[in-house]
Legacy VTK file of the C-alpha trace (Angstrom):
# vtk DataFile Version 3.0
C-alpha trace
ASCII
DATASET POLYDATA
POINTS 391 float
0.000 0.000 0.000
1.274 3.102 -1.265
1.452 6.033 1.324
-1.267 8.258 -0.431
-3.805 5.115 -0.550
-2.735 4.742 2.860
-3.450 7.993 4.202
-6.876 7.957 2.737
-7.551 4.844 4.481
-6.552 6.422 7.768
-8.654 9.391 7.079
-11.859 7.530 5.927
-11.331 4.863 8.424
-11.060 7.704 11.619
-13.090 10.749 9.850
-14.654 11.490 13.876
-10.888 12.410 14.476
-9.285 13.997 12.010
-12.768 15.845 10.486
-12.226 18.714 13.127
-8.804 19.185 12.246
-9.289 19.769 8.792
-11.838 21.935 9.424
-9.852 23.809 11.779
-7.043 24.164 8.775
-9.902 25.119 6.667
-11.075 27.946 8.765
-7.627 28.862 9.649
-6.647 29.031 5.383
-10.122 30.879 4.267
-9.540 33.763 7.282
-5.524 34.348 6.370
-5.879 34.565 2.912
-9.063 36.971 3.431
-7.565 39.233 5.874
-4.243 39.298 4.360
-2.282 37.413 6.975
-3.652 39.673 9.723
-5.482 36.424 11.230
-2.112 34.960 11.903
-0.094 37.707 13.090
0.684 36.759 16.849
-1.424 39.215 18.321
-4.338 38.044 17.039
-3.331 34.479 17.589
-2.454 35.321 21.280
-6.049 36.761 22.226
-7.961 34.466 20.372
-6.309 31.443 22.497
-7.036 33.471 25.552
-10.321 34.457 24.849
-10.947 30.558 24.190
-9.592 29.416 27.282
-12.206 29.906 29.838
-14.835 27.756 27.140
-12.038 25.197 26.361
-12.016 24.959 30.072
-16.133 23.740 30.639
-16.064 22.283 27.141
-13.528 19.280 28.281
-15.970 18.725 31.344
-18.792 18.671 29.125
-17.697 16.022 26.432
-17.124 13.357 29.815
-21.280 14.451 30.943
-22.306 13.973 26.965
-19.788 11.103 26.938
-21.811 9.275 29.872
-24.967 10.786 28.010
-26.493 13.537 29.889
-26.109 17.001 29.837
-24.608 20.148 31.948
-26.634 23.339 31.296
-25.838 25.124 34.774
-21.514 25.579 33.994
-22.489 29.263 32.798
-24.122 30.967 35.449
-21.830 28.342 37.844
-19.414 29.949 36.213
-20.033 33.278 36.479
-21.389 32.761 39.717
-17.619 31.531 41.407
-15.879 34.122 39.624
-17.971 36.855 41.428
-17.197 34.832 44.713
-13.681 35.196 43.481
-13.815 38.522 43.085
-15.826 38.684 46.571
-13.469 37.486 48.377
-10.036 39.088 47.050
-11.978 42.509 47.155
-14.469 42.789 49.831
-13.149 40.463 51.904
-9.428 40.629 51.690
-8.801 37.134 51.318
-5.509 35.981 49.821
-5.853 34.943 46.617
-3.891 31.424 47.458
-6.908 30.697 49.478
-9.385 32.209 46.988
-8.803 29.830 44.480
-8.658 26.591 46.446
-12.209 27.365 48.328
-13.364 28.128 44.778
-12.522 25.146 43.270
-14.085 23.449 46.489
-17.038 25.197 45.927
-17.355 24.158 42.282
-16.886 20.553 43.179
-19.362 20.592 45.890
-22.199 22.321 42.985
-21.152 19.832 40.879
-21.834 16.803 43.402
-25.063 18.148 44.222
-26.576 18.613 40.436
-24.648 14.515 40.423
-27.054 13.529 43.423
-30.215 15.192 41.870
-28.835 12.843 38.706
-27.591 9.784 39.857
-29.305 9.432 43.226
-32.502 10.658 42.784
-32.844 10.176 39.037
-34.058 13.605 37.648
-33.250 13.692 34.580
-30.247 15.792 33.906
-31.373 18.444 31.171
-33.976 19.506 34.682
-32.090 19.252 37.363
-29.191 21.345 35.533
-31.768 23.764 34.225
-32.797 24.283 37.746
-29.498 24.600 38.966
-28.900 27.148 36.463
-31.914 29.372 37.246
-30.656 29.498 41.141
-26.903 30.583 40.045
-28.252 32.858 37.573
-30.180 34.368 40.871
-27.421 33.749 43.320
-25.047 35.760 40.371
-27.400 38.718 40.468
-27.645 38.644 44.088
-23.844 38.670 45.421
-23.603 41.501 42.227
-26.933 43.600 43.069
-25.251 46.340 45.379
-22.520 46.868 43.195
-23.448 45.712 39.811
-19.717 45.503 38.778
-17.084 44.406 41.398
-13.483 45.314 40.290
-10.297 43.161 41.215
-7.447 44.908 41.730
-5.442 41.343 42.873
-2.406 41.477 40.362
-1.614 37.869 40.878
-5.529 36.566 40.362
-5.867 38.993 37.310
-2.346 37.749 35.611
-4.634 34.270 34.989
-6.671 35.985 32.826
-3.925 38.552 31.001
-0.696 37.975 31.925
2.117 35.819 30.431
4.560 33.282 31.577
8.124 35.117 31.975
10.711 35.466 29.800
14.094 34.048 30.676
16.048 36.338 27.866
14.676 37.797 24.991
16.113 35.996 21.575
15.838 38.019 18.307
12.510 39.469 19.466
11.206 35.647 20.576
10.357 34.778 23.913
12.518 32.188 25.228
10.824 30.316 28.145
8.238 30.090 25.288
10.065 28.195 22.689
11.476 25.787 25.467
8.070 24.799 26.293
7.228 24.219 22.994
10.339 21.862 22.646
8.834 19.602 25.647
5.669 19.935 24.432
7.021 18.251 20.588
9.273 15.735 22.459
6.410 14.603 24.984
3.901 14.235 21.886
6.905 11.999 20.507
7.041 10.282 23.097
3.553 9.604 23.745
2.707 8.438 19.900
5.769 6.087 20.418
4.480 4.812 23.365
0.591 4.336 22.570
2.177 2.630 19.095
4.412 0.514 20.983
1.378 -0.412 23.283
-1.217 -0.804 19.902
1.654 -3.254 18.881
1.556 -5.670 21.986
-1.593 -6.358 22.000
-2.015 -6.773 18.562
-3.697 -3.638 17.240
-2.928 -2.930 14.039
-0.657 0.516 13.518
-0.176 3.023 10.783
3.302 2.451 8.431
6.635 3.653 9.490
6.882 6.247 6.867
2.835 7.413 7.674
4.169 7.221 11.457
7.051 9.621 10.616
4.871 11.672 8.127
2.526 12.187 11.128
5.056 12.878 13.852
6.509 15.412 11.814
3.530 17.410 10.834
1.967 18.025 14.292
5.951 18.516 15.692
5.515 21.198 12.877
2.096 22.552 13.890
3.157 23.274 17.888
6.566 24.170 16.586
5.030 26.927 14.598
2.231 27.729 17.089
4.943 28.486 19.456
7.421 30.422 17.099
3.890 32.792 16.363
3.134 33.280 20.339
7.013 33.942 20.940
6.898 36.623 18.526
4.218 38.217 20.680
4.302 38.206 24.940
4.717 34.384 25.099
2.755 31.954 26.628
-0.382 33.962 28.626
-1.174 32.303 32.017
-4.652 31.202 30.550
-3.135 28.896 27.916
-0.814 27.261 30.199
-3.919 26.786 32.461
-5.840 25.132 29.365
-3.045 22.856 28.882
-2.539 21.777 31.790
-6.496 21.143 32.036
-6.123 18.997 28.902
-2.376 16.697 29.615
-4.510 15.624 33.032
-8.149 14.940 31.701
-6.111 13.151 28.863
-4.460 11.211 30.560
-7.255 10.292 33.099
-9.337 8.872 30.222
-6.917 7.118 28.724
-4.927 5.607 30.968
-6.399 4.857 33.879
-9.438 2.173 34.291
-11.448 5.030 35.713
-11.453 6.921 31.926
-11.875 3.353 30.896
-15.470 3.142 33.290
-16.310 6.240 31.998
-16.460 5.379 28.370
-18.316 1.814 29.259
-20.720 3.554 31.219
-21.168 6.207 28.230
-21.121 2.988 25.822
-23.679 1.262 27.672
-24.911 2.013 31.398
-26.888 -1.282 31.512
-24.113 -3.392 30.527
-21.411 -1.593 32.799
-23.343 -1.846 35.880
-23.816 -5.258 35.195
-20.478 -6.001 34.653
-19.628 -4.919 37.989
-19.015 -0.792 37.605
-20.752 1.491 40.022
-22.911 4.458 37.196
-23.736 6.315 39.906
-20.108 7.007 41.118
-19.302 7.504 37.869
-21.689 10.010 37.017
-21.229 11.672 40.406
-17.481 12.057 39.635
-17.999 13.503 36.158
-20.424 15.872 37.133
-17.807 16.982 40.559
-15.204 17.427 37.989
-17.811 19.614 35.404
-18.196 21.669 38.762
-14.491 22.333 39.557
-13.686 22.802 36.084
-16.877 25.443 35.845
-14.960 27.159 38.725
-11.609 27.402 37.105
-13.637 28.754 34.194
-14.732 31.934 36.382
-11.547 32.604 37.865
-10.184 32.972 34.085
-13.176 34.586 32.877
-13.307 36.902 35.808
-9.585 37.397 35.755
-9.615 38.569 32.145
-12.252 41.157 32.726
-10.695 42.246 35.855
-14.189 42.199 37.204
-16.893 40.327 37.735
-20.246 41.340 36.000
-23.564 40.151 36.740
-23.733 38.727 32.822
-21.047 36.947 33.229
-21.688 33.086 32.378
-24.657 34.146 29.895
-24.025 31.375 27.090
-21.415 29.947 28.609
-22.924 26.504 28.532
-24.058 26.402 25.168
-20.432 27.706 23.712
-18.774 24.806 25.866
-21.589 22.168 24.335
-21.288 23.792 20.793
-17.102 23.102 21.237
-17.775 19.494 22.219
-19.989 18.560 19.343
-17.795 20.472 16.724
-14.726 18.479 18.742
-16.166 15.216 17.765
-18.484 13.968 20.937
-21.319 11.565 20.638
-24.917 12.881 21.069
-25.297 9.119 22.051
-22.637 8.801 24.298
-19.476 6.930 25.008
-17.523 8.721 21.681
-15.652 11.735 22.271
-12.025 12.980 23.497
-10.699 15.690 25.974
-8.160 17.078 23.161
-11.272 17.276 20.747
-13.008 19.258 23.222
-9.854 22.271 22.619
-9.932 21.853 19.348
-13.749 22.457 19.148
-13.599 25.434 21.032
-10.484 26.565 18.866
-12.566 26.350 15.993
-15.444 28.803 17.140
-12.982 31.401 18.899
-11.367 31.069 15.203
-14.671 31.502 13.592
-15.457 34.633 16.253
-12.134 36.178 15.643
-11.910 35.698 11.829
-15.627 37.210 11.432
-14.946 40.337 14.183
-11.486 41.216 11.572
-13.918 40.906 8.330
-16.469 43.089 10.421
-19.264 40.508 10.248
-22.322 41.720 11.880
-23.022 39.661 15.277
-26.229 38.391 14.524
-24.539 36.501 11.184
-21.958 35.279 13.224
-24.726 33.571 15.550
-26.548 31.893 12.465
-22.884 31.212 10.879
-22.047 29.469 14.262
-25.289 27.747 14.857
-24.944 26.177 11.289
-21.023 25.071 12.245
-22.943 23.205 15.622
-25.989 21.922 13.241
-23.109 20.532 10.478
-20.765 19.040 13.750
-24.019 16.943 15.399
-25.367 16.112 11.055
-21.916 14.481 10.847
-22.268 12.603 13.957
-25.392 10.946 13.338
-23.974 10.083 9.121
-20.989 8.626 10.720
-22.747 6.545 13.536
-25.239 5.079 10.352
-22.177 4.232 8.491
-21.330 2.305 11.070
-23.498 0.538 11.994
LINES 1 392
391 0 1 2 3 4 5 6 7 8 9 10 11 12 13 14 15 16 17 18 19 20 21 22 23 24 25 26 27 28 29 30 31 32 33 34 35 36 37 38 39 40 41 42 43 44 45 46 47 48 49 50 51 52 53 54 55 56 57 58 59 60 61 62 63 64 65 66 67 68 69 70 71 72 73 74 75 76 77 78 79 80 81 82 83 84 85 86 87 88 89 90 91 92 93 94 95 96 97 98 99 100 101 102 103 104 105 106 107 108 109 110 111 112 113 114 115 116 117 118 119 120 121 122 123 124 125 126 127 128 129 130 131 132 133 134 135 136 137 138 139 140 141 142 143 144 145 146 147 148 149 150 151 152 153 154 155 156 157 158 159 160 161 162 163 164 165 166 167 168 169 170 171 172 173 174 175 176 177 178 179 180 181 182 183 184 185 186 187 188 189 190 191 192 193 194 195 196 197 198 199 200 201 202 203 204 205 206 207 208 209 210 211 212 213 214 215 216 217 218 219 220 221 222 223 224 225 226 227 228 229 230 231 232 233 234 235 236 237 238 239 240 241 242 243 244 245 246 247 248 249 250 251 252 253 254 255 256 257 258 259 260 261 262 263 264 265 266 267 268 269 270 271 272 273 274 275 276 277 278 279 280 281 282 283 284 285 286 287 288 289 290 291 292 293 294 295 296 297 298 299 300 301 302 303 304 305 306 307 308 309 310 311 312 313 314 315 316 317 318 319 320 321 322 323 324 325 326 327 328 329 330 331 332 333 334 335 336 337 338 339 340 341 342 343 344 345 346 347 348 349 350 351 352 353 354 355 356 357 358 359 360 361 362 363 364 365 366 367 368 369 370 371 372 373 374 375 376 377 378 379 380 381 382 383 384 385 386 387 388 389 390
Protein backbone atom coordinates (compact mmCIF):
# COMPACT_ATOMS: atom_id res chain seq x y z
CA UNK A 1 0.00 0.00 0.00
CA UNK A 2 1.27 3.10 -1.27
CA UNK A 3 1.45 6.03 1.32
CA UNK A 4 -1.27 8.26 -0.43
CA UNK A 5 -3.81 5.12 -0.55
CA UNK A 6 -2.73 4.74 2.86
CA UNK A 7 -3.45 7.99 4.20
CA UNK A 8 -6.88 7.96 2.74
CA UNK A 9 -7.55 4.84 4.48
CA UNK A 10 -6.55 6.42 7.77
CA UNK A 11 -8.65 9.39 7.08
CA UNK A 12 -11.86 7.53 5.93
CA UNK A 13 -11.33 4.86 8.42
CA UNK A 14 -11.06 7.70 11.62
CA UNK A 15 -13.09 10.75 9.85
CA UNK A 16 -14.65 11.49 13.88
CA UNK A 17 -10.89 12.41 14.48
CA UNK A 18 -9.28 14.00 12.01
CA UNK A 19 -12.77 15.85 10.49
CA UNK A 20 -12.23 18.71 13.13
CA UNK A 21 -8.80 19.18 12.25
CA UNK A 22 -9.29 19.77 8.79
CA UNK A 23 -11.84 21.94 9.42
CA UNK A 24 -9.85 23.81 11.78
CA UNK A 25 -7.04 24.16 8.78
CA UNK A 26 -9.90 25.12 6.67
CA UNK A 27 -11.08 27.95 8.76
CA UNK A 28 -7.63 28.86 9.65
CA UNK A 29 -6.65 29.03 5.38
CA UNK A 30 -10.12 30.88 4.27
CA UNK A 31 -9.54 33.76 7.28
CA UNK A 32 -5.52 34.35 6.37
CA UNK A 33 -5.88 34.56 2.91
CA UNK A 34 -9.06 36.97 3.43
CA UNK A 35 -7.56 39.23 5.87
CA UNK A 36 -4.24 39.30 4.36
CA UNK A 37 -2.28 37.41 6.97
CA UNK A 38 -3.65 39.67 9.72
CA UNK A 39 -5.48 36.42 11.23
CA UNK A 40 -2.11 34.96 11.90
CA UNK A 41 -0.09 37.71 13.09
CA UNK A 42 0.68 36.76 16.85
CA UNK A 43 -1.42 39.21 18.32
CA UNK A 44 -4.34 38.04 17.04
CA UNK A 45 -3.33 34.48 17.59
CA UNK A 46 -2.45 35.32 21.28
CA UNK A 47 -6.05 36.76 22.23
CA UNK A 48 -7.96 34.47 20.37
CA UNK A 49 -6.31 31.44 22.50
CA UNK A 50 -7.04 33.47 25.55
CA UNK A 51 -10.32 34.46 24.85
CA UNK A 52 -10.95 30.56 24.19
CA UNK A 53 -9.59 29.42 27.28
CA UNK A 54 -12.21 29.91 29.84
CA UNK A 55 -14.83 27.76 27.14
CA UNK A 56 -12.04 25.20 26.36
CA UNK A 57 -12.02 24.96 30.07
CA UNK A 58 -16.13 23.74 30.64
CA UNK A 59 -16.06 22.28 27.14
CA UNK A 60 -13.53 19.28 28.28
CA UNK A 61 -15.97 18.72 31.34
CA UNK A 62 -18.79 18.67 29.12
CA UNK A 63 -17.70 16.02 26.43
CA UNK A 64 -17.12 13.36 29.81
CA UNK A 65 -21.28 14.45 30.94
CA UNK A 66 -22.31 13.97 26.97
CA UNK A 67 -19.79 11.10 26.94
CA UNK A 68 -21.81 9.27 29.87
CA UNK A 69 -24.97 10.79 28.01
CA UNK A 70 -26.49 13.54 29.89
CA UNK A 71 -26.11 17.00 29.84
CA UNK A 72 -24.61 20.15 31.95
CA UNK A 73 -26.63 23.34 31.30
CA UNK A 74 -25.84 25.12 34.77
CA UNK A 75 -21.51 25.58 33.99
CA UNK A 76 -22.49 29.26 32.80
CA UNK A 77 -24.12 30.97 35.45
CA UNK A 78 -21.83 28.34 37.84
CA UNK A 79 -19.41 29.95 36.21
CA UNK A 80 -20.03 33.28 36.48
CA UNK A 81 -21.39 32.76 39.72
CA UNK A 82 -17.62 31.53 41.41
CA UNK A 83 -15.88 34.12 39.62
CA UNK A 84 -17.97 36.85 41.43
CA UNK A 85 -17.20 34.83 44.71
CA UNK A 86 -13.68 35.20 43.48
CA UNK A 87 -13.81 38.52 43.09
CA UNK A 88 -15.83 38.68 46.57
CA UNK A 89 -13.47 37.49 48.38
CA UNK A 90 -10.04 39.09 47.05
CA UNK A 91 -11.98 42.51 47.15
CA UNK A 92 -14.47 42.79 49.83
CA UNK A 93 -13.15 40.46 51.90
CA UNK A 94 -9.43 40.63 51.69
CA UNK A 95 -8.80 37.13 51.32
CA UNK A 96 -5.51 35.98 49.82
CA UNK A 97 -5.85 34.94 46.62
CA UNK A 98 -3.89 31.42 47.46
CA UNK A 99 -6.91 30.70 49.48
CA UNK A 100 -9.39 32.21 46.99
CA UNK A 101 -8.80 29.83 44.48
CA UNK A 102 -8.66 26.59 46.45
CA UNK A 103 -12.21 27.36 48.33
CA UNK A 104 -13.36 28.13 44.78
CA UNK A 105 -12.52 25.15 43.27
CA UNK A 106 -14.08 23.45 46.49
CA UNK A 107 -17.04 25.20 45.93
CA UNK A 108 -17.36 24.16 42.28
CA UNK A 109 -16.89 20.55 43.18
CA UNK A 110 -19.36 20.59 45.89
CA UNK A 111 -22.20 22.32 42.99
CA UNK A 112 -21.15 19.83 40.88
CA UNK A 113 -21.83 16.80 43.40
CA UNK A 114 -25.06 18.15 44.22
CA UNK A 115 -26.58 18.61 40.44
CA UNK A 116 -24.65 14.51 40.42
CA UNK A 117 -27.05 13.53 43.42
CA UNK A 118 -30.22 15.19 41.87
CA UNK A 119 -28.83 12.84 38.71
CA UNK A 120 -27.59 9.78 39.86
CA UNK A 121 -29.30 9.43 43.23
CA UNK A 122 -32.50 10.66 42.78
CA UNK A 123 -32.84 10.18 39.04
CA UNK A 124 -34.06 13.60 37.65
CA UNK A 125 -33.25 13.69 34.58
CA UNK A 126 -30.25 15.79 33.91
CA UNK A 127 -31.37 18.44 31.17
CA UNK A 128 -33.98 19.51 34.68
CA UNK A 129 -32.09 19.25 37.36
CA UNK A 130 -29.19 21.34 35.53
CA UNK A 131 -31.77 23.76 34.23
CA UNK A 132 -32.80 24.28 37.75
CA UNK A 133 -29.50 24.60 38.97
CA UNK A 134 -28.90 27.15 36.46
CA UNK A 135 -31.91 29.37 37.25
CA UNK A 136 -30.66 29.50 41.14
CA UNK A 137 -26.90 30.58 40.05
CA UNK A 138 -28.25 32.86 37.57
CA UNK A 139 -30.18 34.37 40.87
CA UNK A 140 -27.42 33.75 43.32
CA UNK A 141 -25.05 35.76 40.37
CA UNK A 142 -27.40 38.72 40.47
CA UNK A 143 -27.65 38.64 44.09
CA UNK A 144 -23.84 38.67 45.42
CA UNK A 145 -23.60 41.50 42.23
CA UNK A 146 -26.93 43.60 43.07
CA UNK A 147 -25.25 46.34 45.38
CA UNK A 148 -22.52 46.87 43.20
CA UNK A 149 -23.45 45.71 39.81
CA UNK A 150 -19.72 45.50 38.78
CA UNK A 151 -17.08 44.41 41.40
CA UNK A 152 -13.48 45.31 40.29
CA UNK A 153 -10.30 43.16 41.21
CA UNK A 154 -7.45 44.91 41.73
CA UNK A 155 -5.44 41.34 42.87
CA UNK A 156 -2.41 41.48 40.36
CA UNK A 157 -1.61 37.87 40.88
CA UNK A 158 -5.53 36.57 40.36
CA UNK A 159 -5.87 38.99 37.31
CA UNK A 160 -2.35 37.75 35.61
CA UNK A 161 -4.63 34.27 34.99
CA UNK A 162 -6.67 35.98 32.83
CA UNK A 163 -3.93 38.55 31.00
CA UNK A 164 -0.70 37.97 31.92
CA UNK A 165 2.12 35.82 30.43
CA UNK A 166 4.56 33.28 31.58
CA UNK A 167 8.12 35.12 31.98
CA UNK A 168 10.71 35.47 29.80
CA UNK A 169 14.09 34.05 30.68
CA UNK A 170 16.05 36.34 27.87
CA UNK A 171 14.68 37.80 24.99
CA UNK A 172 16.11 36.00 21.58
CA UNK A 173 15.84 38.02 18.31
CA UNK A 174 12.51 39.47 19.47
CA UNK A 175 11.21 35.65 20.58
CA UNK A 176 10.36 34.78 23.91
CA UNK A 177 12.52 32.19 25.23
CA UNK A 178 10.82 30.32 28.14
CA UNK A 179 8.24 30.09 25.29
CA UNK A 180 10.07 28.20 22.69
CA UNK A 181 11.48 25.79 25.47
CA UNK A 182 8.07 24.80 26.29
CA UNK A 183 7.23 24.22 22.99
CA UNK A 184 10.34 21.86 22.65
CA UNK A 185 8.83 19.60 25.65
CA UNK A 186 5.67 19.93 24.43
CA UNK A 187 7.02 18.25 20.59
CA UNK A 188 9.27 15.73 22.46
CA UNK A 189 6.41 14.60 24.98
CA UNK A 190 3.90 14.23 21.89
CA UNK A 191 6.90 12.00 20.51
CA UNK A 192 7.04 10.28 23.10
CA UNK A 193 3.55 9.60 23.74
CA UNK A 194 2.71 8.44 19.90
CA UNK A 195 5.77 6.09 20.42
CA UNK A 196 4.48 4.81 23.37
CA UNK A 197 0.59 4.34 22.57
CA UNK A 198 2.18 2.63 19.09
CA UNK A 199 4.41 0.51 20.98
CA UNK A 200 1.38 -0.41 23.28
CA UNK A 201 -1.22 -0.80 19.90
CA UNK A 202 1.65 -3.25 18.88
CA UNK A 203 1.56 -5.67 21.99
CA UNK A 204 -1.59 -6.36 22.00
CA UNK A 205 -2.01 -6.77 18.56
CA UNK A 206 -3.70 -3.64 17.24
CA UNK A 207 -2.93 -2.93 14.04
CA UNK A 208 -0.66 0.52 13.52
CA UNK A 209 -0.18 3.02 10.78
CA UNK A 210 3.30 2.45 8.43
CA UNK A 211 6.63 3.65 9.49
CA UNK A 212 6.88 6.25 6.87
CA UNK A 213 2.83 7.41 7.67
CA UNK A 214 4.17 7.22 11.46
CA UNK A 215 7.05 9.62 10.62
CA UNK A 216 4.87 11.67 8.13
CA UNK A 217 2.53 12.19 11.13
CA UNK A 218 5.06 12.88 13.85
CA UNK A 219 6.51 15.41 11.81
CA UNK A 220 3.53 17.41 10.83
CA UNK A 221 1.97 18.03 14.29
CA UNK A 222 5.95 18.52 15.69
CA UNK A 223 5.52 21.20 12.88
CA UNK A 224 2.10 22.55 13.89
CA UNK A 225 3.16 23.27 17.89
CA UNK A 226 6.57 24.17 16.59
CA UNK A 227 5.03 26.93 14.60
CA UNK A 228 2.23 27.73 17.09
CA UNK A 229 4.94 28.49 19.46
CA UNK A 230 7.42 30.42 17.10
CA UNK A 231 3.89 32.79 16.36
CA UNK A 232 3.13 33.28 20.34
CA UNK A 233 7.01 33.94 20.94
CA UNK A 234 6.90 36.62 18.53
CA UNK A 235 4.22 38.22 20.68
CA UNK A 236 4.30 38.21 24.94
CA UNK A 237 4.72 34.38 25.10
CA UNK A 238 2.75 31.95 26.63
CA UNK A 239 -0.38 33.96 28.63
CA UNK A 240 -1.17 32.30 32.02
CA UNK A 241 -4.65 31.20 30.55
CA UNK A 242 -3.14 28.90 27.92
CA UNK A 243 -0.81 27.26 30.20
CA UNK A 244 -3.92 26.79 32.46
CA UNK A 245 -5.84 25.13 29.37
CA UNK A 246 -3.04 22.86 28.88
CA UNK A 247 -2.54 21.78 31.79
CA UNK A 248 -6.50 21.14 32.04
CA UNK A 249 -6.12 19.00 28.90
CA UNK A 250 -2.38 16.70 29.61
CA UNK A 251 -4.51 15.62 33.03
CA UNK A 252 -8.15 14.94 31.70
CA UNK A 253 -6.11 13.15 28.86
CA UNK A 254 -4.46 11.21 30.56
CA UNK A 255 -7.26 10.29 33.10
CA UNK A 256 -9.34 8.87 30.22
CA UNK A 257 -6.92 7.12 28.72
CA UNK A 258 -4.93 5.61 30.97
CA UNK A 259 -6.40 4.86 33.88
CA UNK A 260 -9.44 2.17 34.29
CA UNK A 261 -11.45 5.03 35.71
CA UNK A 262 -11.45 6.92 31.93
CA UNK A 263 -11.87 3.35 30.90
CA UNK A 264 -15.47 3.14 33.29
CA UNK A 265 -16.31 6.24 32.00
CA UNK A 266 -16.46 5.38 28.37
CA UNK A 267 -18.32 1.81 29.26
CA UNK A 268 -20.72 3.55 31.22
CA UNK A 269 -21.17 6.21 28.23
CA UNK A 270 -21.12 2.99 25.82
CA UNK A 271 -23.68 1.26 27.67
CA UNK A 272 -24.91 2.01 31.40
CA UNK A 273 -26.89 -1.28 31.51
CA UNK A 274 -24.11 -3.39 30.53
CA UNK A 275 -21.41 -1.59 32.80
CA UNK A 276 -23.34 -1.85 35.88
CA UNK A 277 -23.82 -5.26 35.20
CA UNK A 278 -20.48 -6.00 34.65
CA UNK A 279 -19.63 -4.92 37.99
CA UNK A 280 -19.02 -0.79 37.60
CA UNK A 281 -20.75 1.49 40.02
CA UNK A 282 -22.91 4.46 37.20
CA UNK A 283 -23.74 6.31 39.91
CA UNK A 284 -20.11 7.01 41.12
CA UNK A 285 -19.30 7.50 37.87
CA UNK A 286 -21.69 10.01 37.02
CA UNK A 287 -21.23 11.67 40.41
CA UNK A 288 -17.48 12.06 39.64
CA UNK A 289 -18.00 13.50 36.16
CA UNK A 290 -20.42 15.87 37.13
CA UNK A 291 -17.81 16.98 40.56
CA UNK A 292 -15.20 17.43 37.99
CA UNK A 293 -17.81 19.61 35.40
CA UNK A 294 -18.20 21.67 38.76
CA UNK A 295 -14.49 22.33 39.56
CA UNK A 296 -13.69 22.80 36.08
CA UNK A 297 -16.88 25.44 35.84
CA UNK A 298 -14.96 27.16 38.72
CA UNK A 299 -11.61 27.40 37.11
CA UNK A 300 -13.64 28.75 34.19
CA UNK A 301 -14.73 31.93 36.38
CA UNK A 302 -11.55 32.60 37.87
CA UNK A 303 -10.18 32.97 34.08
CA UNK A 304 -13.18 34.59 32.88
CA UNK A 305 -13.31 36.90 35.81
CA UNK A 306 -9.58 37.40 35.75
CA UNK A 307 -9.62 38.57 32.15
CA UNK A 308 -12.25 41.16 32.73
CA UNK A 309 -10.70 42.25 35.86
CA UNK A 310 -14.19 42.20 37.20
CA UNK A 311 -16.89 40.33 37.73
CA UNK A 312 -20.25 41.34 36.00
CA UNK A 313 -23.56 40.15 36.74
CA UNK A 314 -23.73 38.73 32.82
CA UNK A 315 -21.05 36.95 33.23
CA UNK A 316 -21.69 33.09 32.38
CA UNK A 317 -24.66 34.15 29.90
CA UNK A 318 -24.03 31.38 27.09
CA UNK A 319 -21.42 29.95 28.61
CA UNK A 320 -22.92 26.50 28.53
CA UNK A 321 -24.06 26.40 25.17
CA UNK A 322 -20.43 27.71 23.71
CA UNK A 323 -18.77 24.81 25.87
CA UNK A 324 -21.59 22.17 24.33
CA UNK A 325 -21.29 23.79 20.79
CA UNK A 326 -17.10 23.10 21.24
CA UNK A 327 -17.77 19.49 22.22
CA UNK A 328 -19.99 18.56 19.34
CA UNK A 329 -17.79 20.47 16.72
CA UNK A 330 -14.73 18.48 18.74
CA UNK A 331 -16.17 15.22 17.76
CA UNK A 332 -18.48 13.97 20.94
CA UNK A 333 -21.32 11.56 20.64
CA UNK A 334 -24.92 12.88 21.07
CA UNK A 335 -25.30 9.12 22.05
CA UNK A 336 -22.64 8.80 24.30
CA UNK A 337 -19.48 6.93 25.01
CA UNK A 338 -17.52 8.72 21.68
CA UNK A 339 -15.65 11.74 22.27
CA UNK A 340 -12.03 12.98 23.50
CA UNK A 341 -10.70 15.69 25.97
CA UNK A 342 -8.16 17.08 23.16
CA UNK A 343 -11.27 17.28 20.75
CA UNK A 344 -13.01 19.26 23.22
CA UNK A 345 -9.85 22.27 22.62
CA UNK A 346 -9.93 21.85 19.35
CA UNK A 347 -13.75 22.46 19.15
CA UNK A 348 -13.60 25.43 21.03
CA UNK A 349 -10.48 26.57 18.87
CA UNK A 350 -12.57 26.35 15.99
CA UNK A 351 -15.44 28.80 17.14
CA UNK A 352 -12.98 31.40 18.90
CA UNK A 353 -11.37 31.07 15.20
CA UNK A 354 -14.67 31.50 13.59
CA UNK A 355 -15.46 34.63 16.25
CA UNK A 356 -12.13 36.18 15.64
CA UNK A 357 -11.91 35.70 11.83
CA UNK A 358 -15.63 37.21 11.43
CA UNK A 359 -14.95 40.34 14.18
CA UNK A 360 -11.49 41.22 11.57
CA UNK A 361 -13.92 40.91 8.33
CA UNK A 362 -16.47 43.09 10.42
CA UNK A 363 -19.26 40.51 10.25
CA UNK A 364 -22.32 41.72 11.88
CA UNK A 365 -23.02 39.66 15.28
CA UNK A 366 -26.23 38.39 14.52
CA UNK A 367 -24.54 36.50 11.18
CA UNK A 368 -21.96 35.28 13.22
CA UNK A 369 -24.73 33.57 15.55
CA UNK A 370 -26.55 31.89 12.47
CA UNK A 371 -22.88 31.21 10.88
CA UNK A 372 -22.05 29.47 14.26
CA UNK A 373 -25.29 27.75 14.86
CA UNK A 374 -24.94 26.18 11.29
CA UNK A 375 -21.02 25.07 12.25
CA UNK A 376 -22.94 23.20 15.62
CA UNK A 377 -25.99 21.92 13.24
CA UNK A 378 -23.11 20.53 10.48
CA UNK A 379 -20.76 19.04 13.75
CA UNK A 380 -24.02 16.94 15.40
CA UNK A 381 -25.37 16.11 11.06
CA UNK A 382 -21.92 14.48 10.85
CA UNK A 383 -22.27 12.60 13.96
CA UNK A 384 -25.39 10.95 13.34
CA UNK A 385 -23.97 10.08 9.12
CA UNK A 386 -20.99 8.63 10.72
CA UNK A 387 -22.75 6.55 13.54
CA UNK A 388 -25.24 5.08 10.35
CA UNK A 389 -22.18 4.23 8.49
CA UNK A 390 -21.33 2.31 11.07
CA UNK A 391 -23.50 0.54 11.99
Amino acid sequence: MNLVTEAKTIIKENIRDYGMYIALLVILLTFTIMTNGLFLSSRNISNMLDSAGYIAVLAVGMTLVIVIRHIDLSVGFVAGFLGAVAAIFLTQMGVSVWITIPVVLLLGILIGLFNGVLVAKIGIPAFVATLAAMLIFRGALLQVTERTGTIIVRDDTFNALGNGFIPSLVQIGGLHLLTLLVGVVGILFYIYSEFSGRKDKQKYGFDVMSMPMFTIKLLLVSAIIGYVTWILAGYNGLSWTVVIMLVVVVIYHFLTTKTVLGRHIYAVGSNPEAAHLSGINVQKITLFVFGSMGMLAAVSGILYTARLQSATTTAGTLFELDAIAAAYVGGVSSAGGVGKVTGAIIGAVVMASLSSGMNLLGVGVSYQYMIRGGVLAAAVIFDVMTRRQRA
